[in-house]
PDB file of the backbone (N, CA, C, O) and the ligand in Angstrom, with CONECT records:
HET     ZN  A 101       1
ATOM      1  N   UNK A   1      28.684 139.327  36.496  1.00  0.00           N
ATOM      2  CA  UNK A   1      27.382 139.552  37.147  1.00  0.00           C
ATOM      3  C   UNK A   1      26.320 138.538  36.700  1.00  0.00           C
ATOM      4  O   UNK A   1      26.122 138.396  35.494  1.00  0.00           O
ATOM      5  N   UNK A   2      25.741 137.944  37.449  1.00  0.00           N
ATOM      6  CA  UNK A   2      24.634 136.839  37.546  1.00  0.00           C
ATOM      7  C   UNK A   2      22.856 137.613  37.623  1.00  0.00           C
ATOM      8  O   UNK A   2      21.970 137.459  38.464  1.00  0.00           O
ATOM      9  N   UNK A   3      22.886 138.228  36.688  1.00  0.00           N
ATOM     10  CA  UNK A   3      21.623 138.937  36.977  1.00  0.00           C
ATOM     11  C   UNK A   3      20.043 138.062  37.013  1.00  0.00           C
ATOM     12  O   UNK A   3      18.987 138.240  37.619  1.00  0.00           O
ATOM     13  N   UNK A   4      20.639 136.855  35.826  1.00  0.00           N
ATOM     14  CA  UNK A   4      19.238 136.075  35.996  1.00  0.00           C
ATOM     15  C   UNK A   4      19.276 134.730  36.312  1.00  0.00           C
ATOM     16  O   UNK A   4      19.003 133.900  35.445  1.00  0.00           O
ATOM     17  N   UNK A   5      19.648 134.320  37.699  1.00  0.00           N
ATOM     18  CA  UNK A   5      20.263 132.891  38.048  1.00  0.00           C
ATOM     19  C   UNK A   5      19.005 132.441  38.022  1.00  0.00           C
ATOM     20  O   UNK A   5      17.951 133.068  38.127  1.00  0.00           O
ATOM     21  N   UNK A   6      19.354 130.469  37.766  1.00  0.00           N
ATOM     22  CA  UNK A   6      17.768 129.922  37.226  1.00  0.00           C
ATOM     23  C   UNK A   6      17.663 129.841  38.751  1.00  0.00           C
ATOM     24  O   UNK A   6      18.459 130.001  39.677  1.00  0.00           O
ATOM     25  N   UNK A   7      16.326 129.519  38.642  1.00  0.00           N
ATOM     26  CA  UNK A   7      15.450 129.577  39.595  1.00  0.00           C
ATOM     27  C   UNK A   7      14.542 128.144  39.931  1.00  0.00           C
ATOM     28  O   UNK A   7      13.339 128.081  39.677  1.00  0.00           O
ATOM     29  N   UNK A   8      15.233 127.136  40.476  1.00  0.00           N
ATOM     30  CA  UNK A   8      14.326 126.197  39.937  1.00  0.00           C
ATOM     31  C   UNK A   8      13.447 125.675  40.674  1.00  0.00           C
ATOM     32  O   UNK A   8      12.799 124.680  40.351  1.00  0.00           O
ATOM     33  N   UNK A   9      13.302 126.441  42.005  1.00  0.00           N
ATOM     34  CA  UNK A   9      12.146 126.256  42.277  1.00  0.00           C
ATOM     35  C   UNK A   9      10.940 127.057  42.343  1.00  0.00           C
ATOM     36  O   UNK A   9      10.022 126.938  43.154  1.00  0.00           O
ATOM     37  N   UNK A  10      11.055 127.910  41.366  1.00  0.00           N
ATOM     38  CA  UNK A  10       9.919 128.540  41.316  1.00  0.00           C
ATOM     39  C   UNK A  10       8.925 127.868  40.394  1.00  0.00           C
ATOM     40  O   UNK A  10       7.706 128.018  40.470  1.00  0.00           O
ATOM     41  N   UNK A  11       9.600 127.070  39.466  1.00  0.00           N
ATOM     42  CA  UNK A  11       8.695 125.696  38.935  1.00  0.00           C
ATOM     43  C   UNK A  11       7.853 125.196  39.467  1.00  0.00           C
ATOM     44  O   UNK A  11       6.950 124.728  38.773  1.00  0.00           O
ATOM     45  N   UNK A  12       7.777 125.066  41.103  1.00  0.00           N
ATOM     46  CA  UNK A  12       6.538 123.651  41.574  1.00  0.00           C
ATOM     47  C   UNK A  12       5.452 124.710  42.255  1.00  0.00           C
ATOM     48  O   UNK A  12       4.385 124.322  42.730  1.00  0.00           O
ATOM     49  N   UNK A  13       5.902 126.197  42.235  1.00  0.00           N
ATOM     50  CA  UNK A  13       4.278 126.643  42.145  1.00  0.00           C
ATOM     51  C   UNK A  13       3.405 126.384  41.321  1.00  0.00           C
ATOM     52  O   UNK A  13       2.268 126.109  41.703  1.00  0.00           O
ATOM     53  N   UNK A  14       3.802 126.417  39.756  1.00  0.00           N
ATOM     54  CA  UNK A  14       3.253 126.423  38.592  1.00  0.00           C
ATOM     55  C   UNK A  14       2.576 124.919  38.682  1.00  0.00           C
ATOM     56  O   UNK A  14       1.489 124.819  38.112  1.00  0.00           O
ATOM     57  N   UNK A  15       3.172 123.555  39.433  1.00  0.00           N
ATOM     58  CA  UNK A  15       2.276 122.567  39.350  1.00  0.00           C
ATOM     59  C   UNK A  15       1.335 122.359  40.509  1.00  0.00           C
ATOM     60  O   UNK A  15       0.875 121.225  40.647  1.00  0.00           O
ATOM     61  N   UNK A  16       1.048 123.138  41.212  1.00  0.00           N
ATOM     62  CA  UNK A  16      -0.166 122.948  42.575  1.00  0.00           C
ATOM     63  C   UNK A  16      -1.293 122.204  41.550  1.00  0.00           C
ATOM     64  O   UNK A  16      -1.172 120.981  41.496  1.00  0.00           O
ATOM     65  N   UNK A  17      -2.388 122.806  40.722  1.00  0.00           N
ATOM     66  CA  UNK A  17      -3.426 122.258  40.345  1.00  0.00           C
ATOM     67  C   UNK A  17      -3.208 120.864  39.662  1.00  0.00           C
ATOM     68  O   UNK A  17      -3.224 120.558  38.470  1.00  0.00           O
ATOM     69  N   UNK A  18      -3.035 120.236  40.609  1.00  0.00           N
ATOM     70  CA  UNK A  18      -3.347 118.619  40.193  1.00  0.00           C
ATOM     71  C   UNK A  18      -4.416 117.711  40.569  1.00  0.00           C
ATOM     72  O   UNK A  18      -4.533 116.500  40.381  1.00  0.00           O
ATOM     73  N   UNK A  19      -5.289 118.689  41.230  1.00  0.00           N
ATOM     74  CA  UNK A  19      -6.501 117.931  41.468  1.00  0.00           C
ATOM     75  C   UNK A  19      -7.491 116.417  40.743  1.00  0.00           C
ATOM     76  O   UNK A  19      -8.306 115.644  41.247  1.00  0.00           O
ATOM     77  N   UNK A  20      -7.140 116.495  39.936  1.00  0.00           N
ATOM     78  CA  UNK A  20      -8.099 115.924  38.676  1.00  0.00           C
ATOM     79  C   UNK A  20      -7.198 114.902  38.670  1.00  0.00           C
ATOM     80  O   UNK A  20      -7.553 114.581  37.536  1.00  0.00           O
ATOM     81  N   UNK A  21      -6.241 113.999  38.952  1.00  0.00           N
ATOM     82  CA  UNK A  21      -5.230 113.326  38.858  1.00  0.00           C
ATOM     83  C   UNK A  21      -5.866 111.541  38.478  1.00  0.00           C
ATOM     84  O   UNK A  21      -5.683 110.803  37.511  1.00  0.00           O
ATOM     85  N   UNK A  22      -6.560 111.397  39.619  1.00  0.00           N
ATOM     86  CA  UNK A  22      -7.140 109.844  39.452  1.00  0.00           C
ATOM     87  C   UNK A  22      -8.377 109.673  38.404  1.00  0.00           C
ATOM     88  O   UNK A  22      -8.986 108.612  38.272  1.00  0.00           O
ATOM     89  N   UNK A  23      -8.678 110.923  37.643  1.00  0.00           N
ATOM     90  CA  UNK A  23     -10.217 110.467  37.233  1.00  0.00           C
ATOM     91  C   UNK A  23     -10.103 109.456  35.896  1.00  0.00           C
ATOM     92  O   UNK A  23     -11.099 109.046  35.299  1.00  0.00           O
ATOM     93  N   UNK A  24      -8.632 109.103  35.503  1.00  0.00           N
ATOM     94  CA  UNK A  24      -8.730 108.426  34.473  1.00  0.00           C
ATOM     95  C   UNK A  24      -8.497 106.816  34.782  1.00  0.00           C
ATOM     96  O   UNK A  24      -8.633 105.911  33.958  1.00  0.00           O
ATOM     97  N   UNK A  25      -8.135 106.687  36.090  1.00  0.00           N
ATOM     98  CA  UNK A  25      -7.812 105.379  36.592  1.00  0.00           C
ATOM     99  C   UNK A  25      -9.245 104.646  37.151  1.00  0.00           C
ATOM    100  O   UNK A  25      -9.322 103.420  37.071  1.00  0.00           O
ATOM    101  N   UNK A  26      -9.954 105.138  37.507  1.00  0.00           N
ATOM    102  CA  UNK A  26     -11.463 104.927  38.278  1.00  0.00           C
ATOM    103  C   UNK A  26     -12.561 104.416  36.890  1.00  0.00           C
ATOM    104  O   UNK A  26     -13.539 103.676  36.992  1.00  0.00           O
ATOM    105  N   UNK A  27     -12.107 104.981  35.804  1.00  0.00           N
ATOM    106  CA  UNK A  27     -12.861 105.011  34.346  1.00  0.00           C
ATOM    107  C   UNK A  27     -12.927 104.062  34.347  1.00  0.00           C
ATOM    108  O   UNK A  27     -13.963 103.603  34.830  1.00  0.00           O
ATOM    109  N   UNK A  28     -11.875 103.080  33.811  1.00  0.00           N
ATOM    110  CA  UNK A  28     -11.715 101.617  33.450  1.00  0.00           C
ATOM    111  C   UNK A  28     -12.248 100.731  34.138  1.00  0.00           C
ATOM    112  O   UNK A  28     -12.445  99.683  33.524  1.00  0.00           O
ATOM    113  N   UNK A  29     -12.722 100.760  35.743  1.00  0.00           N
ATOM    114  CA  UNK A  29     -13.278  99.800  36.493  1.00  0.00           C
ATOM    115  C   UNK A  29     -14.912  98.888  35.924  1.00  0.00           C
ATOM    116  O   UNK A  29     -15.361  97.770  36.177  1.00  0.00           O
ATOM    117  N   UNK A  30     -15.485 100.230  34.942  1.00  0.00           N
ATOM    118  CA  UNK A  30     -16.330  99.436  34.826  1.00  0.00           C
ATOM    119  C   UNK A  30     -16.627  99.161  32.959  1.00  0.00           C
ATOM    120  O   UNK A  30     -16.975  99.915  32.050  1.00  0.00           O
ATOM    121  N   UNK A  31     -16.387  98.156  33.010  1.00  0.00           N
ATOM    122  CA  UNK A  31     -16.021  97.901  31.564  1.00  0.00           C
ATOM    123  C   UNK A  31     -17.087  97.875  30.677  1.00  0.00           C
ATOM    124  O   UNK A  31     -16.963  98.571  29.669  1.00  0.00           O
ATOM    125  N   UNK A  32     -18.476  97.003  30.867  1.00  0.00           N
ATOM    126  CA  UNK A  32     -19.411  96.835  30.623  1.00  0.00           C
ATOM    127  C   UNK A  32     -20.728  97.630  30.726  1.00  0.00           C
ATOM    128  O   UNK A  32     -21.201  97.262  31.801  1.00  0.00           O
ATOM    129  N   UNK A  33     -21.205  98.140  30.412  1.00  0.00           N
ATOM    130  CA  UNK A  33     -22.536  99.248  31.227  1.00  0.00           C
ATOM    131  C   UNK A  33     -23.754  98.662  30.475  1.00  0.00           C
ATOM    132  O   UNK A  33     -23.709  98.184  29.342  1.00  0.00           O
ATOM    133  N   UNK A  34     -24.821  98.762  31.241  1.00  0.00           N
ATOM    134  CA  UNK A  34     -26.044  98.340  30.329  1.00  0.00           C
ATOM    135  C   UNK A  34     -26.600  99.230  29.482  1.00  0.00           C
ATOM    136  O   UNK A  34     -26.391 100.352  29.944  1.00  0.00           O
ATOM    137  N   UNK A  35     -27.153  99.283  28.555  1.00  0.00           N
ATOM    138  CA  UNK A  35     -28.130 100.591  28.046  1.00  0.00           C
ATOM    139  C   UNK A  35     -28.684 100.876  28.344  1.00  0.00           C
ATOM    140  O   UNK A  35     -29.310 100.111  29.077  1.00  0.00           O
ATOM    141  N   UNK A  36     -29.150 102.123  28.226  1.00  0.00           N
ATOM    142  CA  UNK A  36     -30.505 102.943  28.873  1.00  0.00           C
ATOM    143  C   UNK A  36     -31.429 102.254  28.143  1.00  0.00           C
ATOM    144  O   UNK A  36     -31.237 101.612  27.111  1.00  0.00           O
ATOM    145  N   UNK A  37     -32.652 102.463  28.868  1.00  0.00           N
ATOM    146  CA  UNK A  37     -33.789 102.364  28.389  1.00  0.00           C
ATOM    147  C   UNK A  37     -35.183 103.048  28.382  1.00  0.00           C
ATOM    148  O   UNK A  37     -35.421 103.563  29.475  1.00  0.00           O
ATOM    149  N   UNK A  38     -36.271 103.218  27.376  1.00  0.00           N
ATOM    150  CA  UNK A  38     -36.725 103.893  28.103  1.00  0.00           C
ATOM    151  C   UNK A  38     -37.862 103.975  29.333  1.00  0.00           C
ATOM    152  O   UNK A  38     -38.834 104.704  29.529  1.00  0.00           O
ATOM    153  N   UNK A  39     -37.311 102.968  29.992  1.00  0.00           N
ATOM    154  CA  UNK A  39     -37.961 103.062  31.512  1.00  0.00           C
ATOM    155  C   UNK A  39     -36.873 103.667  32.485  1.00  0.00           C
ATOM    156  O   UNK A  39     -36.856 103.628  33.715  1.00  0.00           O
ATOM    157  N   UNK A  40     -35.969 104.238  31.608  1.00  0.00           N
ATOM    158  CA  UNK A  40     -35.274 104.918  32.612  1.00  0.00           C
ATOM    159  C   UNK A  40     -35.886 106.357  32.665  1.00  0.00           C
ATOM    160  O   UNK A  40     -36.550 106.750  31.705  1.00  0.00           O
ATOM    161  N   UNK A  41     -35.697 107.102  33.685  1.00  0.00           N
ATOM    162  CA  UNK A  41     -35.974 108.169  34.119  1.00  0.00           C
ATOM    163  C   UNK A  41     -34.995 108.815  34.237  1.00  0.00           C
ATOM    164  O   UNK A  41     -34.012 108.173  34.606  1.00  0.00           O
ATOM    165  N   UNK A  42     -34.827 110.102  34.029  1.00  0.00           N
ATOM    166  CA  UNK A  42     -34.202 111.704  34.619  1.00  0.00           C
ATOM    167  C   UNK A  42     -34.624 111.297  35.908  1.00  0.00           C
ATOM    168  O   UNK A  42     -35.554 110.497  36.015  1.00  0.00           O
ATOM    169  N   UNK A  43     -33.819 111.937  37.273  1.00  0.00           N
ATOM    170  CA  UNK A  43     -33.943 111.751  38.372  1.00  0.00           C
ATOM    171  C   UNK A  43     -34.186 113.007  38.903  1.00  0.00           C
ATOM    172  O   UNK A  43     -34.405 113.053  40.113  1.00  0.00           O
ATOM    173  N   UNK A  44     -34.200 114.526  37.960  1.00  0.00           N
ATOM    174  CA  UNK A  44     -34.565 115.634  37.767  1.00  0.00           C
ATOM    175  C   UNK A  44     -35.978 116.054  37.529  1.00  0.00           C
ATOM    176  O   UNK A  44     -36.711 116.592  38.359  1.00  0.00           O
ATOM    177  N   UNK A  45     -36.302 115.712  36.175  1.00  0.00           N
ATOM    178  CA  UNK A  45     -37.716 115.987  35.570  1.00  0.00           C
ATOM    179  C   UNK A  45     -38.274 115.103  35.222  1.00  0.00           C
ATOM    180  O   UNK A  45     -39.351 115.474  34.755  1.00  0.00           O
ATOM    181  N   UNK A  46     -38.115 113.747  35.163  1.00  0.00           N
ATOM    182  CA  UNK A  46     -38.446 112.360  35.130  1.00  0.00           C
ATOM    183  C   UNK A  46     -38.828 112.159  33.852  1.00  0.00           C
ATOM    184  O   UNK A  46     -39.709 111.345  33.575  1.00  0.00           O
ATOM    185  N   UNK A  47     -37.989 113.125  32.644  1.00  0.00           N
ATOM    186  CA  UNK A  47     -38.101 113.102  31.209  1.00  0.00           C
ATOM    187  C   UNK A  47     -37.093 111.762  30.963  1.00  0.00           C
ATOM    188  O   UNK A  47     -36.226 111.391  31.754  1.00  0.00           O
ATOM    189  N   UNK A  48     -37.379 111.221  29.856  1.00  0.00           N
ATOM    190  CA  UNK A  48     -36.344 109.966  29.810  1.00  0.00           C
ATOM    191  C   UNK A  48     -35.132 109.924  29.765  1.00  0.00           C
ATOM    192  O   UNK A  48     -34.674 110.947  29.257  1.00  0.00           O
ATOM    193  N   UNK A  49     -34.222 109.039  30.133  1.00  0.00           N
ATOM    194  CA  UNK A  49     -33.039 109.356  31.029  1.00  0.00           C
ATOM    195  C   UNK A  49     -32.068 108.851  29.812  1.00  0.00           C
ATOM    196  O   UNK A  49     -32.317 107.784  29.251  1.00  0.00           O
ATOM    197  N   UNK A  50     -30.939 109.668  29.421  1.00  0.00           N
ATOM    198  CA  UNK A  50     -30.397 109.413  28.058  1.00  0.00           C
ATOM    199  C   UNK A  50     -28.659 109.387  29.069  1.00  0.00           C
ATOM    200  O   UNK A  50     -27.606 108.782  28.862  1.00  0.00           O
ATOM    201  N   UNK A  51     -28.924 109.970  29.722  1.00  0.00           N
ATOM    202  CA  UNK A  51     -26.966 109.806  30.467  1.00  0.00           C
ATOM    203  C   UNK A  51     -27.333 109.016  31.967  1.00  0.00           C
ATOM    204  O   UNK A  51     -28.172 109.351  32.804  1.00  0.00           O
ATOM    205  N   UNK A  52     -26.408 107.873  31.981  1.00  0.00           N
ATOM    206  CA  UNK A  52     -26.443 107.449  33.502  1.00  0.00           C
ATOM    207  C   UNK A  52     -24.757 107.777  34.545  1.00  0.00           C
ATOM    208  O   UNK A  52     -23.693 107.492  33.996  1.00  0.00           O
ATOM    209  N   UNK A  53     -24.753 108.134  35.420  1.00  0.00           N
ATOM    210  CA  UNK A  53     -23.917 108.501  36.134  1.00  0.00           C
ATOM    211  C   UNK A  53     -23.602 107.965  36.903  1.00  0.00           C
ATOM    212  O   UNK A  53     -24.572 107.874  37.655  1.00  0.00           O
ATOM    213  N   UNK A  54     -22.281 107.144  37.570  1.00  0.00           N
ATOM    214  CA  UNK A  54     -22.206 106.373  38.140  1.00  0.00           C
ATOM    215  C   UNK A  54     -21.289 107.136  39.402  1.00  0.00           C
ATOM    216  O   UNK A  54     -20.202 107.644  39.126  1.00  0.00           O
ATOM    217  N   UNK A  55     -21.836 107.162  40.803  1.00  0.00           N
ATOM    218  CA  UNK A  55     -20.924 107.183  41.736  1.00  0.00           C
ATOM    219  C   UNK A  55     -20.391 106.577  42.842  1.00  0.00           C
ATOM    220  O   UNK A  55     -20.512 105.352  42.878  1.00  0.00           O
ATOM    221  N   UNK A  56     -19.890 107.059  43.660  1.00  0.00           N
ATOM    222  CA  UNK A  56     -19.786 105.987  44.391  1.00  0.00           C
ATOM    223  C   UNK A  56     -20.838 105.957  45.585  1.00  0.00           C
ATOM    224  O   UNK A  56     -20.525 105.327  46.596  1.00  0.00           O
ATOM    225  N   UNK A  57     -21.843 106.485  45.536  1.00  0.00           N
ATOM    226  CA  UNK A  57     -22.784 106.853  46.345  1.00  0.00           C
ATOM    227  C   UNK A  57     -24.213 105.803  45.970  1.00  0.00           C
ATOM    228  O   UNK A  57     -24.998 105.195  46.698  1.00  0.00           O
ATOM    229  N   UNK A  58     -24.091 105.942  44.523  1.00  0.00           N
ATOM    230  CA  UNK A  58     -25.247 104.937  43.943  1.00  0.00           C
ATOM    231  C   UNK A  58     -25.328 105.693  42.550  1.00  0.00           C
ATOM    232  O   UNK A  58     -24.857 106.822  42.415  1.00  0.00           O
ATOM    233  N   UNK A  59     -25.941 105.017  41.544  1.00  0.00           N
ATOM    234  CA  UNK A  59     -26.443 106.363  40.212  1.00  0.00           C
ATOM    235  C   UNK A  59     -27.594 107.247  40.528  1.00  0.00           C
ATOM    236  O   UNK A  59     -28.358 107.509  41.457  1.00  0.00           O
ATOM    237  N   UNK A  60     -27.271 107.675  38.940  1.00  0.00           N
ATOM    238  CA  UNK A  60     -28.206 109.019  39.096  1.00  0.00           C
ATOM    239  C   UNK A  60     -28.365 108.691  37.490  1.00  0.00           C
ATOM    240  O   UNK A  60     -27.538 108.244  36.695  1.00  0.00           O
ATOM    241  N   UNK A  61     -29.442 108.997  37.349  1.00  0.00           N
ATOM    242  CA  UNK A  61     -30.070 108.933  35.953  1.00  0.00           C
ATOM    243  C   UNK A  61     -30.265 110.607  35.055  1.00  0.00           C
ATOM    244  O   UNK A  61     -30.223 111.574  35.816  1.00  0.00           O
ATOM    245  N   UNK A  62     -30.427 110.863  33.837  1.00  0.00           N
ATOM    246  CA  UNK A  62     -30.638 112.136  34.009  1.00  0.00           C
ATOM    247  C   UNK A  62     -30.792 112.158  32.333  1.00  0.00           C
ATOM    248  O   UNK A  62     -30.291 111.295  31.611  1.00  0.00           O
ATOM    249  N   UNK A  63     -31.690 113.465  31.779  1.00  0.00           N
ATOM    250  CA  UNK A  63     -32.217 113.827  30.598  1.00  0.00           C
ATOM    251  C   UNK A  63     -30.865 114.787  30.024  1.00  0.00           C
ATOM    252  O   UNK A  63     -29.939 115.310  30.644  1.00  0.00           O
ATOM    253  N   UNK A  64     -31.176 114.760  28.686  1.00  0.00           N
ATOM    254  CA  UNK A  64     -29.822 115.104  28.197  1.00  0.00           C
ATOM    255  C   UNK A  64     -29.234 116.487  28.590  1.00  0.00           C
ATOM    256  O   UNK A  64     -28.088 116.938  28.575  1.00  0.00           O
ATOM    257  N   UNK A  65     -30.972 117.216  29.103  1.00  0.00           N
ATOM    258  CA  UNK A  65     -30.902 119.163  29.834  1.00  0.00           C
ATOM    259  C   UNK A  65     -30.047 118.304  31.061  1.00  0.00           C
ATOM    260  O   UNK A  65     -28.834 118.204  30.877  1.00  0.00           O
ATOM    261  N   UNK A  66     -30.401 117.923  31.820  1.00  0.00           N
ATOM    262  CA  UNK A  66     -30.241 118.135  33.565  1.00  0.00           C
ATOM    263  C   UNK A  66     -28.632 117.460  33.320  1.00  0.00           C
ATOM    264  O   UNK A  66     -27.772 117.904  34.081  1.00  0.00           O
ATOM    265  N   UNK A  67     -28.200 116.430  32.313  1.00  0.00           N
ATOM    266  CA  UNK A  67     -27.512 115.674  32.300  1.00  0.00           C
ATOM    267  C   UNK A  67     -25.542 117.067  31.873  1.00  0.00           C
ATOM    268  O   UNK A  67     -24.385 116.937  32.274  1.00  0.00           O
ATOM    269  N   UNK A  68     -26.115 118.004  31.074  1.00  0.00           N
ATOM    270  CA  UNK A  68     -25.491 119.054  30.758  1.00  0.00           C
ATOM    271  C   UNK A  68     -25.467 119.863  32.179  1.00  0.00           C
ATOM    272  O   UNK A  68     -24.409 120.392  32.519  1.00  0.00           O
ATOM    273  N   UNK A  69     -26.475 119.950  32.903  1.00  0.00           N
ATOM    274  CA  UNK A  69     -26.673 120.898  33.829  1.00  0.00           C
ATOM    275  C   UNK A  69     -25.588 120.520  35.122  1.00  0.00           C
ATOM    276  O   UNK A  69     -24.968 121.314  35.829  1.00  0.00           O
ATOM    277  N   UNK A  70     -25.592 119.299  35.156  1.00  0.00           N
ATOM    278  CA  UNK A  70     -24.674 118.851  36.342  1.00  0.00           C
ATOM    279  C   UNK A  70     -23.445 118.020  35.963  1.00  0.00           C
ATOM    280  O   UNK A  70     -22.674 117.571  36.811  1.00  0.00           O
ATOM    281  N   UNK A  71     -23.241 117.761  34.068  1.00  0.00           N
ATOM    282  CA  UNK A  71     -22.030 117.899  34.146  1.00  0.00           C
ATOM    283  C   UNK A  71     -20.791 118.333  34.783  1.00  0.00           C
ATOM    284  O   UNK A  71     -19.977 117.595  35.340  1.00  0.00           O
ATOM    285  N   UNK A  72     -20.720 119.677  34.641  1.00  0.00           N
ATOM    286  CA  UNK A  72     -19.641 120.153  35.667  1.00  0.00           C
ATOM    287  C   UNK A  72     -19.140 120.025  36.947  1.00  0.00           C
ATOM    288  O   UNK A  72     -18.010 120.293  37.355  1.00  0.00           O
ATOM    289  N   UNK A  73     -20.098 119.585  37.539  1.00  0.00           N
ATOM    290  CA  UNK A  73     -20.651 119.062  39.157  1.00  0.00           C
ATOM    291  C   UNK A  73     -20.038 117.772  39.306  1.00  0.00           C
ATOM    292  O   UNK A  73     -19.089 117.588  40.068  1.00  0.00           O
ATOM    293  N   UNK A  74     -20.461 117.038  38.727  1.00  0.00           N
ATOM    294  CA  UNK A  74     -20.453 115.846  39.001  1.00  0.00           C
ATOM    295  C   UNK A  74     -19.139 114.668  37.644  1.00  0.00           C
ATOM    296  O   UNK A  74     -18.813 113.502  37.870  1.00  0.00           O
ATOM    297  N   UNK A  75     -18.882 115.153  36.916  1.00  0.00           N
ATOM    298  CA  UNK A  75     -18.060 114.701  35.906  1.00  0.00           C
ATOM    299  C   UNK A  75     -16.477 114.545  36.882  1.00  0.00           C
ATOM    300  O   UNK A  75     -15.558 113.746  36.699  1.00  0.00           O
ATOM    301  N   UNK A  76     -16.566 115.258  37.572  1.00  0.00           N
ATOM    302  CA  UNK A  76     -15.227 115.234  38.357  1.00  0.00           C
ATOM    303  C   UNK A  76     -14.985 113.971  39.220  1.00  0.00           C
ATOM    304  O   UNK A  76     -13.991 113.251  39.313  1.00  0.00           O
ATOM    305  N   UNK A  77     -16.348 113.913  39.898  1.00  0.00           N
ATOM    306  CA  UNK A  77     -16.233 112.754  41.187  1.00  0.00           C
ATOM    307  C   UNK A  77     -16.942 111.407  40.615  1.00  0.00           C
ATOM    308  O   UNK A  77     -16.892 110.407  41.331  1.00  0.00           O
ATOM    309  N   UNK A  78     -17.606 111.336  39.349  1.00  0.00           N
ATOM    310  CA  UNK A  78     -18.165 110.123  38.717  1.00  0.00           C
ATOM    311  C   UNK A  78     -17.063 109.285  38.153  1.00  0.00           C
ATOM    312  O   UNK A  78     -16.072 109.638  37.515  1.00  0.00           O
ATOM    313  N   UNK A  79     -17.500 107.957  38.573  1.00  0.00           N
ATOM    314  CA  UNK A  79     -17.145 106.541  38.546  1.00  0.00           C
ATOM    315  C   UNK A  79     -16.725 106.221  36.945  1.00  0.00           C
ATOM    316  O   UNK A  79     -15.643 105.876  36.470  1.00  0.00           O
ATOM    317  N   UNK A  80     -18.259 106.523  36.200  1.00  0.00           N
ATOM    318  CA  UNK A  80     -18.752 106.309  34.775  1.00  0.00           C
ATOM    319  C   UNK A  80     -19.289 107.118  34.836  1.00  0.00           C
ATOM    320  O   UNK A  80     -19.626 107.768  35.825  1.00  0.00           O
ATOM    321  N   UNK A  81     -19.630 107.356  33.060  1.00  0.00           N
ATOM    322  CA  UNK A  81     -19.968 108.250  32.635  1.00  0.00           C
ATOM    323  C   UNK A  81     -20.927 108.011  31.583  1.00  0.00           C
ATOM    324  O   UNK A  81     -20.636 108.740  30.634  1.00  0.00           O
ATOM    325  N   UNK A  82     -21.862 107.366  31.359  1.00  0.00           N
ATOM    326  CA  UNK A  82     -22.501 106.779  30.378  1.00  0.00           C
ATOM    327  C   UNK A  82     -23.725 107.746  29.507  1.00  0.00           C
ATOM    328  O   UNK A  82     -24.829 108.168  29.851  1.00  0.00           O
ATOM    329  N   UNK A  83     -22.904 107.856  28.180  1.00  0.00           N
ATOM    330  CA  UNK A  83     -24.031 108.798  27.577  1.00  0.00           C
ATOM    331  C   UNK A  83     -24.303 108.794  26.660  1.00  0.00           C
ATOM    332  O   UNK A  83     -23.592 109.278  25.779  1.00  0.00           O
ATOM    333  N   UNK A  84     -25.522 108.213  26.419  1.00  0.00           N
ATOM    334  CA  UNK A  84     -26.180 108.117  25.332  1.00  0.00           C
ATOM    335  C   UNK A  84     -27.177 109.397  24.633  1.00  0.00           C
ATOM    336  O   UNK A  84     -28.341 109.275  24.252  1.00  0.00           O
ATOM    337  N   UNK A  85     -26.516 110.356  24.608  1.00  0.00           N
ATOM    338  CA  UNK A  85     -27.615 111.452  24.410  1.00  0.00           C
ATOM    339  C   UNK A  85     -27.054 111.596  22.685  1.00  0.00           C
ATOM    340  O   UNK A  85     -27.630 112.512  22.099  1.00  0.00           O
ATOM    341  N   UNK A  86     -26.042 110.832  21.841  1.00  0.00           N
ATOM    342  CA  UNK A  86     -25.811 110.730  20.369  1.00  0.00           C
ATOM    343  C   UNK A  86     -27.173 109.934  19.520  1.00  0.00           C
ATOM    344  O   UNK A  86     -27.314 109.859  18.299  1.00  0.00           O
ATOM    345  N   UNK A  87     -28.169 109.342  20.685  1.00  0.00           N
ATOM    346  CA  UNK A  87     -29.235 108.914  20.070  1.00  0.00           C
ATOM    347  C   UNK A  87     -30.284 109.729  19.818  1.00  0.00           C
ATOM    348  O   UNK A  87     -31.087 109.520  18.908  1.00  0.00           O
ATOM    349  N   UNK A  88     -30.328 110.582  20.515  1.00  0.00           N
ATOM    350  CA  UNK A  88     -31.438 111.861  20.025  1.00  0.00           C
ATOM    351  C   UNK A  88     -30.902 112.329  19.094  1.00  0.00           C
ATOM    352  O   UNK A  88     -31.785 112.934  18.486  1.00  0.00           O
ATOM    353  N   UNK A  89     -29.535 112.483  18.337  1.00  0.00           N
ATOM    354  CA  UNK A  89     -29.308 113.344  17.558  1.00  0.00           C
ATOM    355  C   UNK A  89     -29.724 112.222  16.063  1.00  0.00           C
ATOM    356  O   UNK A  89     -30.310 112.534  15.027  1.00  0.00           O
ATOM    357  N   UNK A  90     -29.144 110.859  16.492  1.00  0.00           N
ATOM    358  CA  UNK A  90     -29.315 110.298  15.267  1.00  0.00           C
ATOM    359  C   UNK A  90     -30.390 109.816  14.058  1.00  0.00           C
ATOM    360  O   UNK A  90     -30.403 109.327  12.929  1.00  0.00           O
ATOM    361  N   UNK A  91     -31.501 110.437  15.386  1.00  0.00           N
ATOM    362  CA  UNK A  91     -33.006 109.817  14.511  1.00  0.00           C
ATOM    363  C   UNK A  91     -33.426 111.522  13.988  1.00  0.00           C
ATOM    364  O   UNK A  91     -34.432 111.730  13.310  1.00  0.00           O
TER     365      UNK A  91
HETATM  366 ZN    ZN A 101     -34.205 116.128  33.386  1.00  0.00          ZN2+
END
């Protein structure tokens, strides 16, 4: 009696969520980034802009709050990721 024959395709349900697949290949395109400065702006509260976001739409500038706030949002479909918000902590 064969009570528990493998099953092997019940395996490629378990891999559907592959969404996230290219975001590490898109990273590398931009090698160089400039620094913030502070004539940069938050594009939120126009507090000074410590993370810049790169998409493919154009950037977005953003304070280290708004920059947390749309992390989740936007970390997925961004180009770059540039964040300098380790400078508020260091002074
Ligand atoms: Zn802000």
């Amino acid at each position: 009696m064969t009570s528990h024959a493998p099953d092997s395709c019940s395996n490629r349900d378990v891999l559907k969520g592959h969404s996230m697949e290219n975001t590490e290949n898109t990273a590398t395109l931009v090698e160089e980034a400039p620094a913030l400065t502070t004539a940069d702006r938050c594009d939120s509260c126009g507090a000074q802009a410590y993370v810049r976001v790169l998409l493919e739409s154009g950037e977005l500038l953003f304070c280290r709050h708004h920059a947390n706030e749309n992390r989740e949002r936007l970390a997925p479909i961004a180009l770059d990721w540039h964040d300098e918000t380790e400078k508020l902590l260091a002074r």
